[in-house]
C-alpha positions as CSV (number, residue, x, y, z in Angstrom):
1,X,79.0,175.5,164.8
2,X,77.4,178.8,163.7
3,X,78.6,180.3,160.7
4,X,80.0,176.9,158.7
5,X,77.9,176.2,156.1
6,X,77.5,179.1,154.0
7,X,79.5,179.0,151.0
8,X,81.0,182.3,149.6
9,X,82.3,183.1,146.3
10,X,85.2,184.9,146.8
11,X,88.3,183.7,149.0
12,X,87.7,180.4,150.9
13,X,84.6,178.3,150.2
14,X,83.4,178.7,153.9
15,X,84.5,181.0,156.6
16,X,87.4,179.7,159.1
17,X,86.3,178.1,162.2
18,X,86.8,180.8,165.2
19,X,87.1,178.4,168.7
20,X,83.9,180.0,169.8
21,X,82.4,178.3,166.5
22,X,83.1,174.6,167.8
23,X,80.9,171.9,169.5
24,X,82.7,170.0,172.2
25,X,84.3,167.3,169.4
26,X,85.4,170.5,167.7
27,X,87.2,172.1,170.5
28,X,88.5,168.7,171.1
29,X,90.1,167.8,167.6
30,X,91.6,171.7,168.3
31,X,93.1,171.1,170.8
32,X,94.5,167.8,170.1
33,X,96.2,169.3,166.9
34,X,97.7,172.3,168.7
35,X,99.3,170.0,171.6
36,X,100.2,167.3,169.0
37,X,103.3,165.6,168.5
38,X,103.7,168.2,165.3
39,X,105.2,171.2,167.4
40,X,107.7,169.0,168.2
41,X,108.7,169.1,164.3
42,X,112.2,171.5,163.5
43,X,111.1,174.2,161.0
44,X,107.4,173.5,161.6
45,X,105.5,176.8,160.6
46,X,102.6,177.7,163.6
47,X,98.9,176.5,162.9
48,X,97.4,179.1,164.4
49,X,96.0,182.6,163.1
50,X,96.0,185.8,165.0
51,X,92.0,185.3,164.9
52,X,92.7,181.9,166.9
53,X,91.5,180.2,163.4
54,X,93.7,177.3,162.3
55,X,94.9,177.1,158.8
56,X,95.4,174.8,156.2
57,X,93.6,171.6,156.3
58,X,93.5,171.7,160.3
59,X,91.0,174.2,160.0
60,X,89.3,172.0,157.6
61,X,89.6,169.3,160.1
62,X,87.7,171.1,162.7
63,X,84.2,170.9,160.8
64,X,84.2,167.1,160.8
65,X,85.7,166.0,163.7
66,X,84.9,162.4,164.0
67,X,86.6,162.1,160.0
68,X,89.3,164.8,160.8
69,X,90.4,163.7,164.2
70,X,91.7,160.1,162.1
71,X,93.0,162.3,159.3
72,X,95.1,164.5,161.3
73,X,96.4,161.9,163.3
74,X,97.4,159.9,160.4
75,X,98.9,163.3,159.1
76,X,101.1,163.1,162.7
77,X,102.3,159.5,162.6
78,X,103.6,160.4,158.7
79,X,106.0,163.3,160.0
80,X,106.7,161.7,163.4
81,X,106.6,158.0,164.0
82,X,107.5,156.4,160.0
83,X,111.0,154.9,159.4
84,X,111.7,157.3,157.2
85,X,114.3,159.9,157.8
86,X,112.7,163.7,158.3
87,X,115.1,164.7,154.5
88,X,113.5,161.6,152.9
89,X,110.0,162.4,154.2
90,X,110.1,165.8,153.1
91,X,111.4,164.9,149.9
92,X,108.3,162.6,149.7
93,X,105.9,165.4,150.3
94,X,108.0,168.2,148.3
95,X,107.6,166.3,145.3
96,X,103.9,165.8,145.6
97,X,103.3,170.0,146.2
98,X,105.3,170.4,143.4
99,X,103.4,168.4,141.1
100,X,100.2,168.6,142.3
101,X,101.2,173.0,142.8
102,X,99.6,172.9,146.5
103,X,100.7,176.3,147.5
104,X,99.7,175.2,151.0
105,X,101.9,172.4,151.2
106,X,104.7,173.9,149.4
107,X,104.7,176.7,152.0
108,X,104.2,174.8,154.9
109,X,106.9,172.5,154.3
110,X,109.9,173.8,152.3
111,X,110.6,175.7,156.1
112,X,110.7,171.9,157.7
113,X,112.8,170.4,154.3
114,X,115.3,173.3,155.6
115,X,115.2,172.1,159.0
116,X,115.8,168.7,157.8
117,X,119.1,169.3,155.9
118,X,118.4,169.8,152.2
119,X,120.2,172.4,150.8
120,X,118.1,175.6,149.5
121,X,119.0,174.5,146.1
122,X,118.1,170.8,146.5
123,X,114.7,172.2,147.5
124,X,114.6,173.6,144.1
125,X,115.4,170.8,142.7
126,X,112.4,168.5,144.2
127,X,110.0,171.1,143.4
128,X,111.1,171.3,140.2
129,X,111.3,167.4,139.7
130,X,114.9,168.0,138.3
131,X,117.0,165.1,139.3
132,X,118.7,164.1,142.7
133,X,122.1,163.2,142.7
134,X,121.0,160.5,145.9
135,X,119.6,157.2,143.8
136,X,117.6,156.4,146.9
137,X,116.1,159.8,147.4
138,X,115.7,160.3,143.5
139,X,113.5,156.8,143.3
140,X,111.3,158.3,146.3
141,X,110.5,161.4,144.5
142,X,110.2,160.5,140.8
143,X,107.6,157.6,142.4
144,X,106.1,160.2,144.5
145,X,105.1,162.8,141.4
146,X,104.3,159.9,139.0
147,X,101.6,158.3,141.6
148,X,100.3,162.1,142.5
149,X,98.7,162.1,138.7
150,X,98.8,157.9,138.3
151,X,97.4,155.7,140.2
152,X,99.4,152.5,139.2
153,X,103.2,153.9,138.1
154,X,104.2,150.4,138.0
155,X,107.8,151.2,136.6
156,X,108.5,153.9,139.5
157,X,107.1,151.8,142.0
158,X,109.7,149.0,141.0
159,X,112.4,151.2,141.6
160,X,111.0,152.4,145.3
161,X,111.0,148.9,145.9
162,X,114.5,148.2,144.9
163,X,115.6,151.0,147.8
164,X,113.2,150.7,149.9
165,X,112.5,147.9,152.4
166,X,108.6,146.6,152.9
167,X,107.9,148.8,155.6
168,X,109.0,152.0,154.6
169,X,107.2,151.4,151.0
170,X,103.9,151.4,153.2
171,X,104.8,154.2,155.0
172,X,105.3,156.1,151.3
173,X,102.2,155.0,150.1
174,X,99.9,156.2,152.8
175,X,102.0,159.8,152.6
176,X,101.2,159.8,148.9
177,X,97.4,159.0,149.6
178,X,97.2,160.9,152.9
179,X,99.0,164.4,151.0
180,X,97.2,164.3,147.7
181,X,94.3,164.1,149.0
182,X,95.1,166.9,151.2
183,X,96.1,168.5,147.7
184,X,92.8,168.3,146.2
185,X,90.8,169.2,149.6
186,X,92.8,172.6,149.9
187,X,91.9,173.2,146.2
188,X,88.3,172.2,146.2
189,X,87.9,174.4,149.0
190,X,90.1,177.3,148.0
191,X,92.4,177.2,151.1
192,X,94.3,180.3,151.4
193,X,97.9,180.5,152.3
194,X,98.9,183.0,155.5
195,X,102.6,182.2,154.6
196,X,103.6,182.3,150.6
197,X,106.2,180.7,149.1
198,X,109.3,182.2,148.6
199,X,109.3,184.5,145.3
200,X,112.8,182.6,144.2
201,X,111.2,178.8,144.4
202,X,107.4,179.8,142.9
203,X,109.1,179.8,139.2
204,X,110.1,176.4,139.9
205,X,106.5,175.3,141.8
206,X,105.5,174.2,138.6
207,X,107.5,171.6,136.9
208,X,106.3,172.1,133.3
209,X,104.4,175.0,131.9
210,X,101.0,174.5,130.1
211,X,101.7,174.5,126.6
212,X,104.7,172.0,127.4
213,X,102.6,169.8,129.8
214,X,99.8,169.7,126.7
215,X,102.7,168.5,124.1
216,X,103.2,166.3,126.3
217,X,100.0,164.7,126.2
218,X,99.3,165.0,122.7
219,X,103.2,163.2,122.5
220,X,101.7,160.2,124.4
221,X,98.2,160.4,123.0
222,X,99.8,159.9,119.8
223,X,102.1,157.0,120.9
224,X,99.3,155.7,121.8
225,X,97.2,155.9,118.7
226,X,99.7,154.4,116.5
227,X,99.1,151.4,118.8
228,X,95.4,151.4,118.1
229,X,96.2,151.5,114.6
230,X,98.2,148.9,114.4
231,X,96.0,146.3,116.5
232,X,94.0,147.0,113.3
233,X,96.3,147.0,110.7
234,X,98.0,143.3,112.0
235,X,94.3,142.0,112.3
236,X,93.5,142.9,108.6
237,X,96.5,141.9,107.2
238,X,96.5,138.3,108.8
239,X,99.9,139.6,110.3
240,X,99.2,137.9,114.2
241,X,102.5,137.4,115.1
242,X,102.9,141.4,115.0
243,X,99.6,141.6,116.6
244,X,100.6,139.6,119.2
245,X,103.5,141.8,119.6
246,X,101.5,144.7,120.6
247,X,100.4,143.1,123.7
248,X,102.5,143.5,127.2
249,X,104.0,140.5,128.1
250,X,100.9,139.2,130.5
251,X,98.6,141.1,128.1
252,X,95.1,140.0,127.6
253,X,92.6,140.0,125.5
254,X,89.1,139.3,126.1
255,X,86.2,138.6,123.7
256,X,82.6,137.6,123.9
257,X,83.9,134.3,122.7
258,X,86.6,133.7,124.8
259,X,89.8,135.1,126.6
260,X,93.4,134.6,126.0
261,X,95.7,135.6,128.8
262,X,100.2,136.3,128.0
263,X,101.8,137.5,124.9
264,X,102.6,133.8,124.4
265,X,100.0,131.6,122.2
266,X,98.2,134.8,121.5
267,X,99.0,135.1,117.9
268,X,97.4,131.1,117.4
269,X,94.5,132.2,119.7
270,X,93.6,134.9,117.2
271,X,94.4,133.2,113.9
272,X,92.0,130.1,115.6
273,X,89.0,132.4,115.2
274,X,90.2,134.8,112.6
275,X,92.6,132.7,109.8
276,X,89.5,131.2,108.3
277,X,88.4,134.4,106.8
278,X,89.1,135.7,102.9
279,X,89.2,139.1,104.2
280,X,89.4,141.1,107.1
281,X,88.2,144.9,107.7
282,X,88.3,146.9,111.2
283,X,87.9,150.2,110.4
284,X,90.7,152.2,113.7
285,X,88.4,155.2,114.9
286,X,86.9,157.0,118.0
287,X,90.3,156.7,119.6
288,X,89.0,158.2,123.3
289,X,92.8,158.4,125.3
290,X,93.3,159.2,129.1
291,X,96.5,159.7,129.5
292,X,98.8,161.5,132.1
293,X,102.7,162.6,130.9
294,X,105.2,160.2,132.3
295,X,102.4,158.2,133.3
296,X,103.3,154.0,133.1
297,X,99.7,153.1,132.4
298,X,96.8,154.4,130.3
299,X,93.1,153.8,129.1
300,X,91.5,153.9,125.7
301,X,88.0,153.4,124.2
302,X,87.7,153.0,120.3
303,X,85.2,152.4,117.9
304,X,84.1,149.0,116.8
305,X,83.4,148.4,113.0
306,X,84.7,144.8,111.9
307,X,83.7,143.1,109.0
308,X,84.6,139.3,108.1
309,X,84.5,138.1,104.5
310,X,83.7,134.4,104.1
311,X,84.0,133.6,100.2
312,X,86.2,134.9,97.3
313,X,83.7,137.3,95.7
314,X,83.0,138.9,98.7
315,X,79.5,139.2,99.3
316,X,79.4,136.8,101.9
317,X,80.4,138.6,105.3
318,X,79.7,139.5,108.4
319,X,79.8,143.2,110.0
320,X,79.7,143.9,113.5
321,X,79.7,147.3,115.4
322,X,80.0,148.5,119.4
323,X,83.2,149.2,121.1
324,X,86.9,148.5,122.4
325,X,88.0,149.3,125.8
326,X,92.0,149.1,126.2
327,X,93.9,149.1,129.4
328,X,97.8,149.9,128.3
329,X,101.0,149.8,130.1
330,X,104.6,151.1,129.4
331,X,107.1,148.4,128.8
332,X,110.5,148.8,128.4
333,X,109.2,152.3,127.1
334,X,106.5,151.8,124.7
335,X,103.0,151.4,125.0
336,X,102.2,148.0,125.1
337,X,98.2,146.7,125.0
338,X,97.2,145.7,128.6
339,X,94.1,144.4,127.7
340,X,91.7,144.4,125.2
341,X,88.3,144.3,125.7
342,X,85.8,144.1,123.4
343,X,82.0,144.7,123.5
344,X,80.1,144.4,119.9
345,X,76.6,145.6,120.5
346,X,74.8,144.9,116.9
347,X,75.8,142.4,113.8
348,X,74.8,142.4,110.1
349,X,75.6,138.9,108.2
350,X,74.7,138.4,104.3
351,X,74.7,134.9,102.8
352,X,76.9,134.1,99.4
353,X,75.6,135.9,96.2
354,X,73.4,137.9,97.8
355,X,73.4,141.4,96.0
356,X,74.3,144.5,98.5
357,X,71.5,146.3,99.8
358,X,69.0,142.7,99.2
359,X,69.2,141.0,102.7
């Protein structure tokens, strides 16, 4: 290759890939994507530039052919050899563009969701992420945009899974996987498009606008919050039954001195270690959140500041500082703790009678 690997800084990272720029795996990998099942495709745009460039992620292909000849076949078998139907599969991949805003992807395939039989308004609709009237097709989508930004949407991925049989979940899966990371090559590499997308679907491309998308997350941010609070509030106020409640169902909780797995016999798991005390402080701070909107799970980091009083007057306790690490997951539509993790990294103990400020 001659001219691959100097980055620019305007336009695409590196210049396109002319055939006269490719080794023989190059040339190749071109020619197996141009004679590829995809030209087979109804309402599949042309690959090629004027310049004999390809576009897209092909041309992306081309400088790696040994890890893009893999990719692009994978790319193939999704659009021509999954038990999907050619409307559901481009509903799949609709629904990931318009999440994830890949211009590239939106272009290229709103022409094939045509070709497929969705209405020019139903292709609206997906981009949009506004519901479909199909509960088959509306399960594939909302799962599709929530695992674009989630890794684990366990609640959409149940609903797939009510629709879909075994091998047609796979099959959606690797198209998630296979077109987001698409999404993210095309950005990192500032991938131009040769063929925009329509003027009257870009409105719609994205499905919230900033300052929405940001209530959003400071909506779930503090949803999530009050849940951090309120580990602390239970603990201090002996209240374990409520703490307990805070937990998912198979929740867990895990301590230097032991772990406790289920919502069940958590609240006597606690009070085992904690009852004994004449007072209990945790001071709820540091709350860290990374959380996506509609997302079904989340993390959290929070401070650590505990302090255990062993006698009536007080001045026999024990304070302990480090930090939390929480793992939580929507249930039934609130945040529920996942698990709880925590990891105390220094501990100050006074005896009975001992004066502050004397040990």
């Amino acid at each position: 290759m001659k001219n691959a690997d100097a980055p620019r800084e305007g336009g695409e990272r590196y210049p396109r890939l002319l055939a006269g720029d490719l080794d023989a795996a190059g040339a190749q990998l071109r020619t197996a994507i141009l004679d590829g099942p995809r030209a087979t495709i109804q309402g599949q745009r042309g690959i090629e530039a004027k310049d004999g460039s390809l576009t897209g992620p092909f041309g992306v292909f081309l400088a790696a052919p040994a890890v893009g000849g893999p990719l692009q076949e994978l790319g193939a078998a999704l659009r021509t050899a999954v038990s999907l139907s050619p409307r559901e599969r481009e509903i799949g991949v609709l629904s990931l563009a318009g999440e994830l805003r890949s211009e590239f992807e939106l272009s290229s395939h709103v022409p094939t969701a045509l070709a497929a039989g969705l209405g020019y308004e139903e292709v609206r609709a997906v981009i949009a992420g506004d519901p479909l009237e199909n509960p088959r097709e509306h399960a594939l989508a909302r799962f599709c945009r929530a695992n674009a930004r989630d890794a684990e949407p366990r609640a959409e991925f149940e609903a797939l899974t009510g629709v879909f049989d075994r091998r047609a979940v796979v099959e959606i899966l690797a198209l998630v996987a296979y077109y987001r990371g698409l999404a993210s090559m095309l950005s990192l590499l500032r991938i131009t498009v040769d063929a925009p997308v329509d003027d009257e679907l870009r409105p719609e491309v994205a499905p919230r606008e900033d300052r929405e998308r940001l209530l959003d997350i400071l909506i779930e941010e503090r949803e999530i919050t009050e849940v951090l609070k309120s580990l602390a509030r239970c603990v201090d106020s002996f209240d374990f039954e409520g703490l307990a409640q805070l937990y998912a169902e198979d929740g867990e909780l895990v301590t230097p001195w032991g772990a406790h797995r289920g919502r069940a016999g958590l609240a006597a798991h606690v009070e085992k270690d904690l009852g004994a005390y004449r007072g209990l402080h945790h001071v709820s701070a540091g709350h860290q959140i990374d959380v996506v909107p509609g997302a079904s799970r989340a993390r959290a980091r929070m401070t650590l500041l505990a302090t255990h009083v062993d006698d009536e007057s007080g001045t026999a306790f024990s304070t302990s500082g480090g930090h939390y690490e929480i793992d939580l997951a929507r249930e039934h539509g609130l945040w529920r703790l996942a698990r709880v993790r925590i990891f105390p990294a220094w501990t100050f103990t006074t005896a009975a009678g001992t004066e502050p400020g004397t040990t």
